[in-house]
C-alpha positions in Angstrom: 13.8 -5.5 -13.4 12.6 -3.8 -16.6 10.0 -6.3 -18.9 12.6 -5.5 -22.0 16.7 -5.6 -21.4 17.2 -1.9 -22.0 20.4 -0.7 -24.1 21.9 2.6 -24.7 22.0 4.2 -27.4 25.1 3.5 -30.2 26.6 7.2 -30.7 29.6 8.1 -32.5 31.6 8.8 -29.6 30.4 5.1 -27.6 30.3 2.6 -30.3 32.7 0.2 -29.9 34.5 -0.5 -33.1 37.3 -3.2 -32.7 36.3 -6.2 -31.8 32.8 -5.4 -31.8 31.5 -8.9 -31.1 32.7 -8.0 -27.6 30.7 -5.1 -27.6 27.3 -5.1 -25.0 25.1 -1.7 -24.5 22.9 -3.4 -22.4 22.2 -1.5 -19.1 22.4 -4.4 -17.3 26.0 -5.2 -18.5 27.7 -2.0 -18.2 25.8 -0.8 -14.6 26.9 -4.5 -13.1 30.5 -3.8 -14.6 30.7 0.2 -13.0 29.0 -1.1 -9.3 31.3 -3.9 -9.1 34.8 -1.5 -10.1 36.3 -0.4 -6.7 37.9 2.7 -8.6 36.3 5.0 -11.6 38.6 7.0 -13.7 36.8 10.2 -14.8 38.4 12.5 -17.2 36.8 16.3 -18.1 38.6 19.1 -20.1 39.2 22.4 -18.1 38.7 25.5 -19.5 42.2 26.6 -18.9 43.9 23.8 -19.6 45.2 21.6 -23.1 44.6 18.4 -21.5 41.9 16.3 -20.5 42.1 15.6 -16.7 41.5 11.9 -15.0 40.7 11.5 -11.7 40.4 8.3 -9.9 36.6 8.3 -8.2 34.6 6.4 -5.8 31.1 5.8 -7.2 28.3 3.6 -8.1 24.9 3.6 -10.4 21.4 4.4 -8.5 18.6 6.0 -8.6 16.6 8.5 -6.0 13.6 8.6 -7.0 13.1 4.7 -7.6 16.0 3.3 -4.7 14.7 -0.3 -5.6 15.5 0.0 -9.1 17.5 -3.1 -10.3 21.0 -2.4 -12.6 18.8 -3.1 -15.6 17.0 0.1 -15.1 18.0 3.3 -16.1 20.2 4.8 -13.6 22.1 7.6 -12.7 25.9 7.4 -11.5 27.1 9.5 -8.4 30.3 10.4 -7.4 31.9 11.4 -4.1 34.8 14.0 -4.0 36.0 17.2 -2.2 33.6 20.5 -2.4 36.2 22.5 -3.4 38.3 19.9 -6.1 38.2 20.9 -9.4 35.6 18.6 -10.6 33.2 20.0 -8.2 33.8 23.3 -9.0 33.4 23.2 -12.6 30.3 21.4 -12.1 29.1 23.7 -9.8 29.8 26.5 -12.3 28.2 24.7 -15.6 25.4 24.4 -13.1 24.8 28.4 -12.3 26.4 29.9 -14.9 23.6 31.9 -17.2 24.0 30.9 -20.4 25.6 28.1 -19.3 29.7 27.4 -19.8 29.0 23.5 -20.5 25.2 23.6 -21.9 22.3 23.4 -20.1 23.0 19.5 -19.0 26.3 20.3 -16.3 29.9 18.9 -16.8 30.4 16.7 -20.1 32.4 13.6 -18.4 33.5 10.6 -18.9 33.8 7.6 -16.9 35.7 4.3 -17.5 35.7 1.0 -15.3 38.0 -2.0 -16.1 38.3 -5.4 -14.5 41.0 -8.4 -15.6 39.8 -11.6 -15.2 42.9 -13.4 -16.6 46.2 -13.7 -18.4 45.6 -15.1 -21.5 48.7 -17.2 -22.9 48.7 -18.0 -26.5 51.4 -19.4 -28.8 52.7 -15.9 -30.1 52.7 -12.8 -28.2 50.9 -11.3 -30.9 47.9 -13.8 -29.9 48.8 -12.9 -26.5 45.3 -11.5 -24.2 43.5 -10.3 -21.4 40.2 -11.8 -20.5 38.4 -8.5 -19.2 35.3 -6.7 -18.7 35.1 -2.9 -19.2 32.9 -0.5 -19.5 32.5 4.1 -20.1 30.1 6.1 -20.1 29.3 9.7 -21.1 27.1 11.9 -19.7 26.8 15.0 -17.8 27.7 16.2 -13.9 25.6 18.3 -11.4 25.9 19.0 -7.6 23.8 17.0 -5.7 22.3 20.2 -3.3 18.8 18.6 -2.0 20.0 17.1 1.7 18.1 13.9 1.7 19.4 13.0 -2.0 23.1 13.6 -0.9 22.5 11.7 2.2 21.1 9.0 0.8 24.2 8.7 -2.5 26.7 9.3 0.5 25.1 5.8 2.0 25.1 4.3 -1.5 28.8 5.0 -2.3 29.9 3.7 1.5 28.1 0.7 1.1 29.6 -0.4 -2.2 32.5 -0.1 -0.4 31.8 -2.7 2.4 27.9 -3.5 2.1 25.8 -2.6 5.0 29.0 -0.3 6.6 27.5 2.8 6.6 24.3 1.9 9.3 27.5 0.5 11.3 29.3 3.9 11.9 28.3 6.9 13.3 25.7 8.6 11.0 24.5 11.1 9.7 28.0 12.3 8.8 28.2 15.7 11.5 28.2 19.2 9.6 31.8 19.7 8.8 31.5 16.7 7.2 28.7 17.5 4.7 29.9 20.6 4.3 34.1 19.4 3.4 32.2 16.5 0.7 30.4 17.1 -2.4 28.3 14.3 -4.4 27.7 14.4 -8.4 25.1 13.4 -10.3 26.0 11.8 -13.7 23.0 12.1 -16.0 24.6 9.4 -18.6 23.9 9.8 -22.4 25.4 7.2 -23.7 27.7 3.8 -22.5 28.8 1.2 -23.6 31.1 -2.2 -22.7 33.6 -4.6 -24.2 33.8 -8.5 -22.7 36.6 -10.9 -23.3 36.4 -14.2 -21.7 37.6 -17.8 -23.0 40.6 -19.7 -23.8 43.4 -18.2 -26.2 43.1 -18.3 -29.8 45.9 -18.9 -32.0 46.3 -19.0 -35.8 45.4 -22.3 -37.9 49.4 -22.0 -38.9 50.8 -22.2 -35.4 48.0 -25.3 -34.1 49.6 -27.1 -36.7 52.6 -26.7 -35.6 53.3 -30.0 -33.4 57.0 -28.9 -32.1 55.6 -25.1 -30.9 52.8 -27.1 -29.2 54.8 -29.4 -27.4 57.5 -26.6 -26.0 54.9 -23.5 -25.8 52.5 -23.5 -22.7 49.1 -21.9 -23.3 46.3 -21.4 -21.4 44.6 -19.1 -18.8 45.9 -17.5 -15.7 42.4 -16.2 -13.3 43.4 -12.8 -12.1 41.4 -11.7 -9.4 41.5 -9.1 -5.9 41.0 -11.0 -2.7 40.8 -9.4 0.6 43.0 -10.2 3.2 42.7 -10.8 7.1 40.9 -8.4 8.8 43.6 -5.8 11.0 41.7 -4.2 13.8 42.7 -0.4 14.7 45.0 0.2 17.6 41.8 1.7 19.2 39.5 -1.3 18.3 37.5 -2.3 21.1 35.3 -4.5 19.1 36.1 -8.4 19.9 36.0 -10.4 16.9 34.8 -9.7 13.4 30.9 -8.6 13.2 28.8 -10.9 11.2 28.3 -8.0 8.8 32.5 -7.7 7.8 32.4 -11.4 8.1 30.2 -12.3 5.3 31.1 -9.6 3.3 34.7 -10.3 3.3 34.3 -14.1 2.8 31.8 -13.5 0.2 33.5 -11.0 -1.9 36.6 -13.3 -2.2 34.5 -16.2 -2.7 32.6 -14.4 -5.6 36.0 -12.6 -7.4 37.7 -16.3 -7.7 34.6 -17.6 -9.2 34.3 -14.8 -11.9 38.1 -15.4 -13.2 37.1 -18.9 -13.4 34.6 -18.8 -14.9 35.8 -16.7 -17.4 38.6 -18.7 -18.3 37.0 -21.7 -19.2 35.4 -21.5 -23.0 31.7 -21.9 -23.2 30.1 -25.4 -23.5 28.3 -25.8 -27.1 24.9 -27.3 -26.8 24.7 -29.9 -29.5 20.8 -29.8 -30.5 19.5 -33.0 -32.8 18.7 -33.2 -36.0 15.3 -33.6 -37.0 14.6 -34.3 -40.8 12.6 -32.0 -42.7 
């Protein structure tokens, strides 16, 4: 963990503007919010086309050269896809062209990962919310081509996945398998996240309003994924759940109920004394 909580830098195209209260550019924030998203939406504009293109993407924040770096640090994101997708491509081609197509950086991308924590039920629709994390970032893709680096991204993905799943399979992936799968490297510029969490909030007007409060029901529903029971393949010869699936999968559903709670509940104010001058 870094001695100072690192932030990223406020651009134009990253600063959040509405709401801004909500707004964190803390590493830490936004890497814990990307990790934890099961799904990435990443949108680039090809040459040849008048729209932007979003893809949904596995992925997760790490770093190489320093594999013990916490999600303080800064990191780099990777992404797994097909060689021959259009993403790769184009990366691939910012990467050897001569001058460049996309500047000497790769692929401008962005990424975005959302979570809903809960349905927030106010007195008027207007008032109506999500509590939510979410988080983008903007930076630059390249293909991953050193062997060990893709290797060792293609274990990082798997295990966000299911932790510890990839040493429980049959590895290294075999040579059509490297060859059919390409890995990104995300060299990120700039991020940035938005946070809502709490009870509603309504208008002065409408909490004064004793015969909306006694017919109108407000409060917060926690919205959050749980895993279900375990299926084994037709082929499964395994008896039972390994310890590794077990924890994870109790764990995980254990952990998602707790955020949604958590988040629904307003924060407790700390009431300091008063000391006289």
């Amino acid at each position: 963990m870094p001695s100072v909580d690192l932030e990223y830098p406020k651009q134009p195209y990253s600063k959040v503007h509405r709401y801004d209260t909500r707004a964190s550019y803390a590493l830490e924030t936004i890497h814990q919010i990307v990790n934890t998203c099961p799904i990435l939406h990443v949108s680039f504009t090809p040459p040849d086309s008048p729209f932007p293109t979003i893809l949904p993407m596995i992925g997760q924040m790490g770093s190489f050269a320093r594999p013990s770096a916490d999600t303080g640090d800064v990191l780099e994101l990777y992404l797994h896809g097909y060689v021959s997708s259009r993403i790769m491509n184009l990366s691939r081609k910012a990467s050897a062209d001569s001058p460049p197509s996309f500047g000497e950086e790769g692929l401008p991308i962005c990424v975005a990962a959302s979570h809903v924590d809960g349905l927030v039920l106010s007195l008027t629709p207007n008032s109506h919310s999500y509590n939510y994390r979410s988080a983008t970032l903007f930076g630059h893709a390249t293909i991953v081509t050193d062997l060990p680096e893709k290797l060792w991204a293609m274990e990082l993905i798997t295990n966000s996945v299911v932790r510890d799943r990839y040493q429980n399979t049959r590895v290294p992936p075999n040579g059509a398998e490297m060859q059919s799968t390409s890995v990104l490297r995300v060299k990120i510029s700039a991020g940035s996240a938005k946070i809502r969490s709490g009870e509603p909030k309504d208008e002065k007007a409408d909490l004064e309003n004793g015969e909306l409060l006694e017919r109108t029901w407000t409060g917060v529903i926690p919205v959050y994924h749980t895993l279900g029971d375990p299926i084994p393949a037709s082929y499964n010869r395994v008896k039972g759940l390994p310890t590794y699936l077990e924890e994870y999968w109790t764990g995980y559903n254990r952990g998602a109920k707790d955020i949604a709670v958590e988040a629904a509940v307003p924060p407790v104010e700390v009431k300091r004394p008063k000391y006289d001058d």
